[in-house]
MARMAR-828003 format. One record per residue: chain; z, y, x of N, C-alpha, C in turn; residue in three letters; residue number from 1. Coordinates in steps of 0.05 Angstrom, whole numbers. Layout:
<nodes>
  chain    n_up  n_north  n_east   ca_up  ca_north  ca_east    c_up  c_north  c_east  res    n
      A       Z        Y       X       Z         Y        X       Z        Y       X  ALA  NUM
...
</nodes>
This chain:
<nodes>
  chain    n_up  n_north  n_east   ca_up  ca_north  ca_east    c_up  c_north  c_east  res    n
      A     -30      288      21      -6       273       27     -13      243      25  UNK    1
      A      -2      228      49     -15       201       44       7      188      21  UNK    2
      A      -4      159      15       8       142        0      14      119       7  UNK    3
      A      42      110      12      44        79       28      48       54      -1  UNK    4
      A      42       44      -5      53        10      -23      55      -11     -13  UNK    5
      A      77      -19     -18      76       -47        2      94      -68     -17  UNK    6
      A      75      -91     -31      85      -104      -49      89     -137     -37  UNK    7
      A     114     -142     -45     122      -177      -31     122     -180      -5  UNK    8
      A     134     -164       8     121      -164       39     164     -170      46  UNK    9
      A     168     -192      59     195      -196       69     219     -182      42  UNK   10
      A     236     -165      47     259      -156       27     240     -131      18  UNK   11
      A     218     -133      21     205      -105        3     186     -123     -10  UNK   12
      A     200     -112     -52     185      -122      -65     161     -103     -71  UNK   13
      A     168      -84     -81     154       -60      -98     158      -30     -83  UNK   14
      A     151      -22     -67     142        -3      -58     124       30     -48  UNK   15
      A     125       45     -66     107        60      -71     120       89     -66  UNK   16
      A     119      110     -43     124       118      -29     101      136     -21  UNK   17
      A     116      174     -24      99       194       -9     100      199      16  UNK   18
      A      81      202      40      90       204       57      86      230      72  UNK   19
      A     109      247      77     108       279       72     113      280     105  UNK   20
      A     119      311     105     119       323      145     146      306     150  UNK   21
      A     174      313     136     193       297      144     196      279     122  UNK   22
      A     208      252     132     208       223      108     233      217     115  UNK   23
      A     252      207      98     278       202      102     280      175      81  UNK   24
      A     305      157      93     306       126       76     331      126      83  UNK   25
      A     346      120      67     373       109       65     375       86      51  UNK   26
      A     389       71      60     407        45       43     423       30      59  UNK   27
      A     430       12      48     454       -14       50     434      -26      77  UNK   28
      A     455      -47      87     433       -64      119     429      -79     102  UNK   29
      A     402      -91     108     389      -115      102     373     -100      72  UNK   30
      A     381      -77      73     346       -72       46     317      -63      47  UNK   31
      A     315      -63      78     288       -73       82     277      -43      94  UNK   32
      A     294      -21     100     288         3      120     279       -5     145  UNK   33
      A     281      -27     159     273       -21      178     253      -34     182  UNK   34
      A     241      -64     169     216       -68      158     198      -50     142  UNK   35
      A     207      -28     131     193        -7      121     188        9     147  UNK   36
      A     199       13     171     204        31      191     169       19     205  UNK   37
      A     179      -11     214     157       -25      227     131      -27     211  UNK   38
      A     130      -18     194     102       -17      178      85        1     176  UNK   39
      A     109       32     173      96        55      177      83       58     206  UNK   40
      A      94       37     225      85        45      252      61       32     257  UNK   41
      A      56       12     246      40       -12      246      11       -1     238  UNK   42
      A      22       15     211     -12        17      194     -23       44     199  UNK   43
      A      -4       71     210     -18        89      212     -27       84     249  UNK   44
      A     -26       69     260     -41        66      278     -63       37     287  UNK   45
      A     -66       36     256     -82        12      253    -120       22     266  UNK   46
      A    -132       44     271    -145        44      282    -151       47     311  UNK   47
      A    -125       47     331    -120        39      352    -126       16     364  UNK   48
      A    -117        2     345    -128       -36      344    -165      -37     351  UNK   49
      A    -167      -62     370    -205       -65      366    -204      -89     337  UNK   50
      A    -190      -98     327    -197      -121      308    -167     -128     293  UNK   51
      A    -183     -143     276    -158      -148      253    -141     -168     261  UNK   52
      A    -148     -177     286    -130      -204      291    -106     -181     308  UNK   53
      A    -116     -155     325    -100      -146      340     -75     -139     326  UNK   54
      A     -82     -128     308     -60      -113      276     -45     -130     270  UNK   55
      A     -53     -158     258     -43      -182      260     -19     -186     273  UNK   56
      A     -22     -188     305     -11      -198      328      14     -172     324  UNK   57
      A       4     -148     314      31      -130      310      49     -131     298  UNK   58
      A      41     -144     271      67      -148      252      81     -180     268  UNK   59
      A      63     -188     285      94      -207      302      98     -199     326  UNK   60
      A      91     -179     335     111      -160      357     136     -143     339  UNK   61
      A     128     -142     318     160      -125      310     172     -148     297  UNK   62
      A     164     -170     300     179      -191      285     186     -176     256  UNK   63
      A     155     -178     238     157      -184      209     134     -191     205  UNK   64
      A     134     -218     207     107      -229      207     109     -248     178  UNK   65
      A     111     -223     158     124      -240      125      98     -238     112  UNK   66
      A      70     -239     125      44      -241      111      46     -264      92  UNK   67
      A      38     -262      74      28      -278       47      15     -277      26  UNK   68
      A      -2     -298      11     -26      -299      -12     -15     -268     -22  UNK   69
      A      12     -267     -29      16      -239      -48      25     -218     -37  UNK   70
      A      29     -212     -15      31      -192       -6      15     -174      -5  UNK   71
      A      16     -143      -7      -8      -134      -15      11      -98      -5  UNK   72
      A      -3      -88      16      -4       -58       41     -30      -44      40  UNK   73
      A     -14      -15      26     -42        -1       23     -32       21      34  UNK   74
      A     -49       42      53     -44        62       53     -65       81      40  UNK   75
      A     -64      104      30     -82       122       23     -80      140      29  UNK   76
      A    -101      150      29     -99       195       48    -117      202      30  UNK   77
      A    -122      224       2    -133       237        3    -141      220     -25  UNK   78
      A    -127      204     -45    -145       187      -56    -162      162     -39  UNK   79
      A    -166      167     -14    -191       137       -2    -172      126       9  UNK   80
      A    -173      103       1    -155        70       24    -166       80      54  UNK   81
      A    -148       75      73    -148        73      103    -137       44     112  UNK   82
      A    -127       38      96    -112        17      101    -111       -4      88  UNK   83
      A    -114      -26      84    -118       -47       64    -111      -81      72  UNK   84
      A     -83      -87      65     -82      -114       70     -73     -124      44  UNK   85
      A     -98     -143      36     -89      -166        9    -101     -200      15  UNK   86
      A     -86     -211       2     -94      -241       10    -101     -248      37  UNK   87
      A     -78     -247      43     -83      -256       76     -93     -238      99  UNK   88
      A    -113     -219      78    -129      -215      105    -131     -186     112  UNK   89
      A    -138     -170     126    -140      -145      120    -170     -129     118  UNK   90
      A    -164     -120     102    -196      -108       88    -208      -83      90  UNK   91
      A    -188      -61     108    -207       -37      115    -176      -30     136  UNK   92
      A    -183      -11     153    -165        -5      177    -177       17     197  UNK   93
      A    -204       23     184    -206        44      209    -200       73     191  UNK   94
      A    -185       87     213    -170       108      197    -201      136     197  UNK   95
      A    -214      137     218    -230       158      228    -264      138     230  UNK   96
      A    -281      151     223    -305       133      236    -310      138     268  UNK   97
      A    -325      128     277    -329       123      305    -347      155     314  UNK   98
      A    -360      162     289    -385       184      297    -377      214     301  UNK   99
      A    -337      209     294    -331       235      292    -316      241     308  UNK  100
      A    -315      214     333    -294       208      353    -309      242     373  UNK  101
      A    -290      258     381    -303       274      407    -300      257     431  UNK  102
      A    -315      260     449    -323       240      466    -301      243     493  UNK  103
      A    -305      281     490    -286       286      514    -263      280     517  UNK  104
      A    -246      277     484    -228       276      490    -218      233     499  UNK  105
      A    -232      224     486    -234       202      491    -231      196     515  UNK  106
      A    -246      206     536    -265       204      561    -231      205     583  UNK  107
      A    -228      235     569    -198       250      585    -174      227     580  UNK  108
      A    -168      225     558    -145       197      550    -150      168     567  UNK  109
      A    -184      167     570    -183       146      592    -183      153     623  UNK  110
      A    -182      175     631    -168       181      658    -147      180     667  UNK  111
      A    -132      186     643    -106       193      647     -88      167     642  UNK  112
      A     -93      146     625     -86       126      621     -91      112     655  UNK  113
      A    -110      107     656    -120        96      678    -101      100     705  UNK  114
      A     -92      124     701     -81       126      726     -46      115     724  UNK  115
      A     -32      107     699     -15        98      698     -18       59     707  UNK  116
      A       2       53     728       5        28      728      19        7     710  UNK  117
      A      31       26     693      45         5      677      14       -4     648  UNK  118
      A       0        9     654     -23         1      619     -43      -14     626  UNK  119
      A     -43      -31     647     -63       -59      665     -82      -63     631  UNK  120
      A     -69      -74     612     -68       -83      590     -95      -69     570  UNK  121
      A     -70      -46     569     -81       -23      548    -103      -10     564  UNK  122
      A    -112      -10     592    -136        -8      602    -159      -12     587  UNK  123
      A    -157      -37     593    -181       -60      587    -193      -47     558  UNK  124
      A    -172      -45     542    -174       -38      515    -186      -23     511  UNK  125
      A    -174       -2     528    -190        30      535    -225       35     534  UNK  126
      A    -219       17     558    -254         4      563    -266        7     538  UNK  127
      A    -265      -12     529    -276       -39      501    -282      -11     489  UNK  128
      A    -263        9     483    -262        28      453    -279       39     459  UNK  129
      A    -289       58     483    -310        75      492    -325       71     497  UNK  130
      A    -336       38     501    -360        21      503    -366       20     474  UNK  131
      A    -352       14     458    -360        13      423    -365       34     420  UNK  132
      A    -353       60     423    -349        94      413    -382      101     415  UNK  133
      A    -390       98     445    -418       104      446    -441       87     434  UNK  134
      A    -440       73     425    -458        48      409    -471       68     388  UNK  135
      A    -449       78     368    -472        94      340    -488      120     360  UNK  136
      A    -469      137     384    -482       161      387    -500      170     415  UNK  137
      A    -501      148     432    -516       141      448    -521      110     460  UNK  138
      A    -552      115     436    -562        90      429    -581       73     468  UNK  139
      A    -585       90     486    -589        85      506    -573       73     536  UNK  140
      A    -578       59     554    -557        54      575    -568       83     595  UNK  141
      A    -584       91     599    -595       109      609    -586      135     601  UNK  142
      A    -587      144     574    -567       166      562    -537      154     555  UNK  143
      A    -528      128     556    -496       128      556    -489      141     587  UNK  144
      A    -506      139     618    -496       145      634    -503      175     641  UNK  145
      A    -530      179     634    -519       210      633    -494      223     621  UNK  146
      A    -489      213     594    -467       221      573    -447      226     587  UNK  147
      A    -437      204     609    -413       198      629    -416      214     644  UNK  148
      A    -433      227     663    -432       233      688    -424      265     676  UNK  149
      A    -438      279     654    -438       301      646    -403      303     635  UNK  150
      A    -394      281     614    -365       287      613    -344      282     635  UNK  151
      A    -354      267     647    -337       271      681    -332      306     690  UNK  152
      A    -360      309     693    -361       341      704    -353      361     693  UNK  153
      A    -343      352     660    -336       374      641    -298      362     645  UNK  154
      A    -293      352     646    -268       344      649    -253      350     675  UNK  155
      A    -262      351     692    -250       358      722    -233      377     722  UNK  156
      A    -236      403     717    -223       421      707    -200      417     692  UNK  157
      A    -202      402     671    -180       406      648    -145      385     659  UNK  158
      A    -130      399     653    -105       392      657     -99      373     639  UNK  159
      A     -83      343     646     -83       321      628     -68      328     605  UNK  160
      A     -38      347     608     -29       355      584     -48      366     558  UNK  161
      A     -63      378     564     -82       394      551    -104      386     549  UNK  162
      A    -108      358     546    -141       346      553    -125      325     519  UNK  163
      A    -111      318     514    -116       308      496     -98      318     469  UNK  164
      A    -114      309     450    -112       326      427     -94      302     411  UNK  165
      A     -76      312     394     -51       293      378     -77      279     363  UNK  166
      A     -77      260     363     -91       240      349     -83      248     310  UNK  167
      A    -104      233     298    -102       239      270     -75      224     255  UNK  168
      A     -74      192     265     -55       174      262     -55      163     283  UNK  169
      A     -13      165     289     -18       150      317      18      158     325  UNK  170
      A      27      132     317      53       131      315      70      117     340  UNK  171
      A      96      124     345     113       116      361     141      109     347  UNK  172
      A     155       87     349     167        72      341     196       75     354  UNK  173
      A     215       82     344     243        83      363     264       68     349  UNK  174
      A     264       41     363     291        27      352     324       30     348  UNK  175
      A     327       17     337     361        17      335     365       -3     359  UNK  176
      A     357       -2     364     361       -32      395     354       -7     425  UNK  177
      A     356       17     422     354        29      444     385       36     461  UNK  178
      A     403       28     447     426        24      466     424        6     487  UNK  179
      A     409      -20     490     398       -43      501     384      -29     527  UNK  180
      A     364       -8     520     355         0      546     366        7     559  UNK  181
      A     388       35     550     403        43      565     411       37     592  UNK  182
      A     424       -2     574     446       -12      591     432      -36     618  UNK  183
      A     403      -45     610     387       -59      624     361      -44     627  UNK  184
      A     349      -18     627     334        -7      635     325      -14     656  UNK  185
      A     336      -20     690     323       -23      706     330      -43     718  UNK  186
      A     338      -63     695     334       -97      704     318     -115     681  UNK  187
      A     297     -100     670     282      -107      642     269     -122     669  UNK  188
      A     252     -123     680     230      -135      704     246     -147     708  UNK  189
      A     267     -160     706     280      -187      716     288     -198     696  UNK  190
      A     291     -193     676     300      -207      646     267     -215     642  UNK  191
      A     242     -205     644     214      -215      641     217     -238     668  UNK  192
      A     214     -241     687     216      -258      699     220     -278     709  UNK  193
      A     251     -271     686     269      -296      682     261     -317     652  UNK  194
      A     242     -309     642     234      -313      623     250     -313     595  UNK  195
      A     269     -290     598     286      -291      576     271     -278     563  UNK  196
      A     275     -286     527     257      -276      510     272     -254     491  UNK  197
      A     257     -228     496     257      -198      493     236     -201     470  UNK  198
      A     241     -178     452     228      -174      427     205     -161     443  UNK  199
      A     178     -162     434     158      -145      451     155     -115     440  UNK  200
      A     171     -106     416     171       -81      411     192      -67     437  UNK  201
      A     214      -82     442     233       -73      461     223      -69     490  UNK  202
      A     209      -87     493     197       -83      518     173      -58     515  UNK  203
      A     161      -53     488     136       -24      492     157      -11     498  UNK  204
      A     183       -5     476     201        20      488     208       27     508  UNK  205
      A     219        3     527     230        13      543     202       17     572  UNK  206
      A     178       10     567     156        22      580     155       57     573  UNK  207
      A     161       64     553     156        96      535     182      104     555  UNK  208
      A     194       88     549     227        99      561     224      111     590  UNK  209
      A     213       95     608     212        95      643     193      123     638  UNK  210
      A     176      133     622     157       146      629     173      176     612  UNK  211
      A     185      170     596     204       196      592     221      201     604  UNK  212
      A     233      191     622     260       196      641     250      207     665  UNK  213
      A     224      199     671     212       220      694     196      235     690  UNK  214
      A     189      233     663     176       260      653     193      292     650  UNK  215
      A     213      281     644     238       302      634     269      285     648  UNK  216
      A     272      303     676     289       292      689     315      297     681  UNK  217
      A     326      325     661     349       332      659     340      338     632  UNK  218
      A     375      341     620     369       350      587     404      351     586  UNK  219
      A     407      366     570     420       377      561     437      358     525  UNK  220
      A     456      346     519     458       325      503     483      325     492  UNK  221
      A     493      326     467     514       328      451     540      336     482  UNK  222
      A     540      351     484     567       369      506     564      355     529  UNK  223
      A     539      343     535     547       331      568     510      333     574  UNK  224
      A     512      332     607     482       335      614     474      322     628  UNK  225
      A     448      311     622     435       287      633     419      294     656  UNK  226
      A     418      276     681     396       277      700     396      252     708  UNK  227
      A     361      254     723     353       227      724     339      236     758  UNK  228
      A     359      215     777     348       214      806     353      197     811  UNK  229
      A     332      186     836     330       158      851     331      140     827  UNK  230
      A     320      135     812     319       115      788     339      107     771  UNK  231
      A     353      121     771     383       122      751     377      141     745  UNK  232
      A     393      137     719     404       163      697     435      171     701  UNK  233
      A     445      191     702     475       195      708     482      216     685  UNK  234
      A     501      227     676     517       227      660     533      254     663  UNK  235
      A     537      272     660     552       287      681     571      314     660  UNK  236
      A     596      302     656     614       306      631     620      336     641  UNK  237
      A     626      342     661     632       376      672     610      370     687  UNK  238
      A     588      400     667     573       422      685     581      430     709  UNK  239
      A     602      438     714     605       454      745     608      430     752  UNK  240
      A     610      399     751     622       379      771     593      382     784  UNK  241
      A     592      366     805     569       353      838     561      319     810  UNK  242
      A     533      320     832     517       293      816     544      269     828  UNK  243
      A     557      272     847     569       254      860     584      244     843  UNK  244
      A     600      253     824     628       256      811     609      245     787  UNK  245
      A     584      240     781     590       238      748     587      206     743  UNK  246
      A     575      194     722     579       179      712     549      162     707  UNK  247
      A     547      133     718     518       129      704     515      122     685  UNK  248
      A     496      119     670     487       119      635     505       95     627  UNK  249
      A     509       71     641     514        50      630     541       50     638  UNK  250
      A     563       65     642     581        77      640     595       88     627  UNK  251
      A     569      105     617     588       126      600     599      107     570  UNK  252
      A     596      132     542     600       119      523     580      104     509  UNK  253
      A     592       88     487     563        79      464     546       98     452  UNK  254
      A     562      118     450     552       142      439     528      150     449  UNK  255
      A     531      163     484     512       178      501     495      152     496  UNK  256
      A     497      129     502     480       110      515     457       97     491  UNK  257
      A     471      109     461     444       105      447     437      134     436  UNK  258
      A     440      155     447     435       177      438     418      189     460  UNK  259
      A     424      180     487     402       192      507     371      179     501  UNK  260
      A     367      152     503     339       138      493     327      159     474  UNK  261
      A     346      164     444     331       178      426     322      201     436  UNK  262
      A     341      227     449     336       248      453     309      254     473  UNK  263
      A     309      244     490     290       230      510     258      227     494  UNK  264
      A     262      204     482     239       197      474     222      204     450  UNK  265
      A     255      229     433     238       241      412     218      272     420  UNK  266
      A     232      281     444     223       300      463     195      294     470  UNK  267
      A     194      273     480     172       268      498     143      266     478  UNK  268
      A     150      238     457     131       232      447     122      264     420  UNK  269
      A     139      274     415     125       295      401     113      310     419  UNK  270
      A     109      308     445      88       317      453      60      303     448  UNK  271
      A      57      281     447      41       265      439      27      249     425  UNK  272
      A      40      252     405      37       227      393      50      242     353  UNK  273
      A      38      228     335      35       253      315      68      233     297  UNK  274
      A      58      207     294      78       212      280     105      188     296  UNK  275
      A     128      203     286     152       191      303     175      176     280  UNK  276
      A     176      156     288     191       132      268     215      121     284  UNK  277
      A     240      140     274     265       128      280     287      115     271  UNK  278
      A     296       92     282     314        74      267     344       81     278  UNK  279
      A     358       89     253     393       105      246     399      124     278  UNK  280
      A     391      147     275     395       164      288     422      171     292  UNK  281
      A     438      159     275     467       163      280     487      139     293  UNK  282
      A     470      124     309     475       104      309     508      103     335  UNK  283
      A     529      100     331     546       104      350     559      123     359  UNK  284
      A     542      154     336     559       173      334     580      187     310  UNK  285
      A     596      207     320     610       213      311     597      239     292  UNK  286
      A     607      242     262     592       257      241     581      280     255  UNK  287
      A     600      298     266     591       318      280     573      318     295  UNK  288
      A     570      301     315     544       290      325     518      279     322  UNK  289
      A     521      267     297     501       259      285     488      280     275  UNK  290
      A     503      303     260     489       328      254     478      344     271  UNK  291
      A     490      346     299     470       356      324     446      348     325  UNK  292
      A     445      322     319     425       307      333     400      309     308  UNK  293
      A     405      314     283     387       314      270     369      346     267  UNK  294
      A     396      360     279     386       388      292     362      390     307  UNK  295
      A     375      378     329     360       365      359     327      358     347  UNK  296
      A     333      335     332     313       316      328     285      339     313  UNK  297
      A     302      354     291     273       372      273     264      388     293  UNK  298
      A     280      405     318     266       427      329     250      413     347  UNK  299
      A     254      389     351     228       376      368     204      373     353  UNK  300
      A     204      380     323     182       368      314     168      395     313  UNK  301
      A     131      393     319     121       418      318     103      415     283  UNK  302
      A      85      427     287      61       428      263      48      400     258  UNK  303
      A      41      385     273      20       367      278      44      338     280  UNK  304
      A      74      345     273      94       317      283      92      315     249  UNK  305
      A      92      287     240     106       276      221     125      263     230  UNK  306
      A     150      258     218     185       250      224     191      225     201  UNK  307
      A     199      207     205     208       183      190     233      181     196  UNK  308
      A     251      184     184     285       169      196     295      147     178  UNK  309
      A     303      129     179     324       111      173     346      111     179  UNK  310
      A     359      108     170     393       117      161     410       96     149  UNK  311
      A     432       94     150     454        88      134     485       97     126  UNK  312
      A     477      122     136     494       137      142     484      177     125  UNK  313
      A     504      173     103     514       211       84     513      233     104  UNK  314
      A     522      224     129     521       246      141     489      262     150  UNK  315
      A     476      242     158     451       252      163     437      270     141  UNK  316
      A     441      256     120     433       256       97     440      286      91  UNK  317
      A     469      294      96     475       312       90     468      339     107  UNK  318
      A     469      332     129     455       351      163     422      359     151  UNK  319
      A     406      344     135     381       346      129     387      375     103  UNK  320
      A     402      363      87     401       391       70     407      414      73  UNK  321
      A     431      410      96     439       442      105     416      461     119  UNK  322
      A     397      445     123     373       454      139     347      460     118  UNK  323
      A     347      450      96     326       443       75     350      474      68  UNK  324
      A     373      487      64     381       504       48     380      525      67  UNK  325
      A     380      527      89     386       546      114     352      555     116  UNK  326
      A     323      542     103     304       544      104     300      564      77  UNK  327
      A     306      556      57     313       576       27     328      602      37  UNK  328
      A     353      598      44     364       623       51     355      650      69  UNK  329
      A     329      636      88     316       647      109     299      652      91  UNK  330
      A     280      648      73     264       651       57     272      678      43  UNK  331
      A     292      676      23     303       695        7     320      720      17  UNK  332
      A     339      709      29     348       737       48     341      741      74  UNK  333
      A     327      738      83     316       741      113     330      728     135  UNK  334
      A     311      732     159     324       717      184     348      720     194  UNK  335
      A     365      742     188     386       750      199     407      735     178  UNK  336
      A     406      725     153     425       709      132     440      693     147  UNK  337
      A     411      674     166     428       646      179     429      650     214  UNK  338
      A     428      676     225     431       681      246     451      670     256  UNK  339
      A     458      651     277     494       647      288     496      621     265  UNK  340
      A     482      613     253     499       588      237     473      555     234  UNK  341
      A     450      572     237     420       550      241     397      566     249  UNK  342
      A     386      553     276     367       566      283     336      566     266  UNK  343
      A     325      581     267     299       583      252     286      562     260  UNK  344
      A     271      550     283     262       527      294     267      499     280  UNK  345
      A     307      499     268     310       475      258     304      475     225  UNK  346
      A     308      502     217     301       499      180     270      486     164  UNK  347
      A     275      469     149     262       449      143     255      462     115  UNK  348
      A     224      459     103     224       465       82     219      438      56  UNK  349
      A     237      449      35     230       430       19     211      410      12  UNK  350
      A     185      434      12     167       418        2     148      393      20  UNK  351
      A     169      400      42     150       380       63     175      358      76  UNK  352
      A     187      347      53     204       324       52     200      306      38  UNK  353
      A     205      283      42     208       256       12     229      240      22  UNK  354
      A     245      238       4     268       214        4     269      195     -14  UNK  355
      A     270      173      -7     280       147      -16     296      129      -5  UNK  356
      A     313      121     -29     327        90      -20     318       73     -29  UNK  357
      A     325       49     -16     307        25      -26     333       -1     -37  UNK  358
      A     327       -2     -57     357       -23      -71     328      -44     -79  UNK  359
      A     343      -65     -72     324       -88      -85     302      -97     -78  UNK  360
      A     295      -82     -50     265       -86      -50     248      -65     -66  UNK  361
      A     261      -38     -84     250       -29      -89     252        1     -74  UNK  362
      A     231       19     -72     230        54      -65     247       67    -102  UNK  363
      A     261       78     -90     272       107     -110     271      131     -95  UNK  364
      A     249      143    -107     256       178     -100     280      187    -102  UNK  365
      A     296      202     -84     324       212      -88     313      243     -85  UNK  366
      A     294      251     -84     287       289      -85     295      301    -115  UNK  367
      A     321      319    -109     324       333     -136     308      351    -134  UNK  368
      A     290      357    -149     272       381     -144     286      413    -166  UNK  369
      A     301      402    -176     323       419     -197     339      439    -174  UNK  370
      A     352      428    -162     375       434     -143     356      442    -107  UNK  371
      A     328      435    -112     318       438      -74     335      421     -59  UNK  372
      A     343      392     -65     356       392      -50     345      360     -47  UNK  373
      A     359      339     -21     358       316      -30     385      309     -45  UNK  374
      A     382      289     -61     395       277      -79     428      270     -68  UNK  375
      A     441      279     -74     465       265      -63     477      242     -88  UNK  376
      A     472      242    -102     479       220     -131     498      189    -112  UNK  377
      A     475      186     -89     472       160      -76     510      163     -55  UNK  378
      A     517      186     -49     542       186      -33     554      191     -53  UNK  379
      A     559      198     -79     578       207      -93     587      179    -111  UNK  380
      A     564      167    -113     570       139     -129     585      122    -109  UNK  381
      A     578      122     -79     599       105      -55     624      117     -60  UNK  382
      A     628      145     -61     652       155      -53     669      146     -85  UNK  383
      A     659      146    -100     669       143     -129     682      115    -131  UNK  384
      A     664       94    -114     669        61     -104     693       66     -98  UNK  385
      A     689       79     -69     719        75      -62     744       99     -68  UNK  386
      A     739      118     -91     756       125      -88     775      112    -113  UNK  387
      A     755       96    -135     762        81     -153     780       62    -142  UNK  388
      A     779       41    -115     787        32     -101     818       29     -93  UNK  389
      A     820       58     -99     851        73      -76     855       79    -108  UNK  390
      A     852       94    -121     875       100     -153     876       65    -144  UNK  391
      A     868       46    -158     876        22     -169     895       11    -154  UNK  392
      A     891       13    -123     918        10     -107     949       22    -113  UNK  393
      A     934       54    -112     963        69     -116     974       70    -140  UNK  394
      A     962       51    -162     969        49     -189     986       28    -192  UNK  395
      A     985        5    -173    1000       -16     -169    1035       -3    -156  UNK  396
      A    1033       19    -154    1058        26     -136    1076       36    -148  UNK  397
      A    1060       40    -181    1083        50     -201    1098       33    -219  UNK  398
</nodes>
């Protein structure tokens, strides 16, 4: 299980944090979840990066560029640092060595990249990595081009879904700002143009975004169903209605319009991509819905997904345990216990959760390991706030 710490870094003072299959964070706005969000995304794909200045340049694409003398980001796997930023600078970052890279699959990820127009960019990059990759294990220009011509010929065959393998670390990022796409999705190329200034994490998304909406044209989404033709997304509230009759995304509600981005993009990238970092999944919905969606959200995750959520919101919180208990109950009385009430796909097992809130800049474990459950202490003390709140009112009435 890895280990994250992240000391003096923006509203995170003290930080020290397991990082299990599913990771859950709750608190108040402004205590530093979603700078915790941007970090987990930052450092487990810190060997993506060719150099430390690139990593760098990341923490001011998510705009938290709170580097300082004392700041001090470690990750660990296994007991060994992977990750290492102190005094300024950063001091170890490659997650895998270079000698254990497989070549094919390398080789296949740069075909397939290549053939996308939107990664001009991440090309080049491409290049650079597989020009370095071969340096330790073909020390010749004469055997680097044999090397090529032979993984060309071994690759022809293989289908791009299946040519590349989930990377070891290698995260995708889903904001609370994906209602935004929704509603400017296919006038982002004119907001760039116009030189209005867009966060550049918003703009990767909504690149991930264009490529999940035509990856997965229709879907199915809290009681209404999505399809995506002629470059719109439409909306379509009655099943039996015609595409004519429905509604386009930026139409509908707040709800659909930050809940399609997520559903979309949590689909897609767990095909790809290992670990997935989302900011308040409940963002604009209604309780009931939010508990769909965290439904939604686990059965997308396979073997090889790690899950991060940020929250501010009991209900999620609460949708997570009924699934952490619907996993016990399947355990102890068999599959047929929770038949008709939680599917097997969504039950989550204990031991591959960690929760924390973060008050102060600090991580608190909230895992009761007494009860299997996560901690509810954290809603009962709110609800106690305000129910303390209402006696003191209705006490005035006597």
């Amino acid at each position: 299980m890895d280990r994250l710490i992240v000391k003096n870094f923006g509203p995170l003072k003290d930080v020290d944090i397991q990082l299990n299959k599913i990771n859950f964070f709750i608190g108040e706005n402004g205590s530093g979840k979603s700078v915790l969000a941007k970090i987990i995304t930052i450092v487990t794909s810190a060997f993506y990066e060719n150099s430390e200045d690139e990593i760098l340049q990341e923490f001011k694409k998510y705009n938290i560029n709170y580097i300082e003398k004392k700041t001090k980001i470690l990750l660990v796997n296994n007991e060994k640092n992977i990750f290492e930023l102190e005094n300024n600078e950063i001091l170890l970052y490659k997650l895998i060595e270079l000698t254990e890279i497989d070549m094919s699959e390398v080789f296949s990820k740069m075909i397939i990249d290549l053939t996308s127009k939107d990664k001009i960019e991440e090309n080049l990059s491409i290049r650079e990595k597989i020009k370095n990759a071969f340096l330790p294990t073909v020390p010749t220009p004469k055997e680097s081009q044999e090397a090529i011509k032979n993984m060309l010929k071994n690759l022809s065959d293989i289908k791009p879904n299946k040519a590349i393998k989930k990377p070891q670390h290698y995260s995708q990022y889903i904001p609370a700002e994906r209602n935004i796409i929704s509603i400017f999705n296919n006038s982002i190329s004119v907001f760039v143009e116009a030189d209005i200034l867009l966060p550049k994490f918003l703009l990767s998304f909504s690149t991930e975004y264009k490529k999940a909406r035509t990856t997965i044209s229709s879907l199915n989404l809290l009681n209404v169903e999505y399809q995506y033709k002629n470059d719109r997304d439409y909306i379509i509230y009655d099943k039996n209605d015609s595409l004519q009759n429905s509604l386009l995304l930026e139409h509908s509600s707040s709800g659909i319009q930050s809940a399609l981005p997520l559903y979309l993009t949590v689909k897609y990238f767990a095909e790809k991509h290992q670990n997935i970092i989302i900011e308040e999944p409940e963002q604009n919905l209604f309780p009931k819905a939010q508990a769909e969606t965290v439904q939604y959200i686990i059965e997308q995750m396979s073997d090889e997904n790690n899950l991060f959520m940020m929250t501010h919101s009991p209900y999620i919180l609460t949708a997570l345990n009924n699934l952490i208990l619907a996993n016990d109950v399947k355990e102890e009385k068999g599959l047929e216990a929770i038949k008709g009430i939680v599917k097997e796909e969504q039950c989550v097992k204990f031991e591959e959760v960690s929760a924390y809130t973060i008050v102060d800049g600090k991580s608190i474990d909230i895992m009761d390991k007494e009860n299997r459950l996560i901690g509810v202490n954290i809603i009962d003390s709110i609800s106690d706030e305000v129910g303390c709140t209402f006696d003191t009112l209705l006490d005035k009435l006597d």
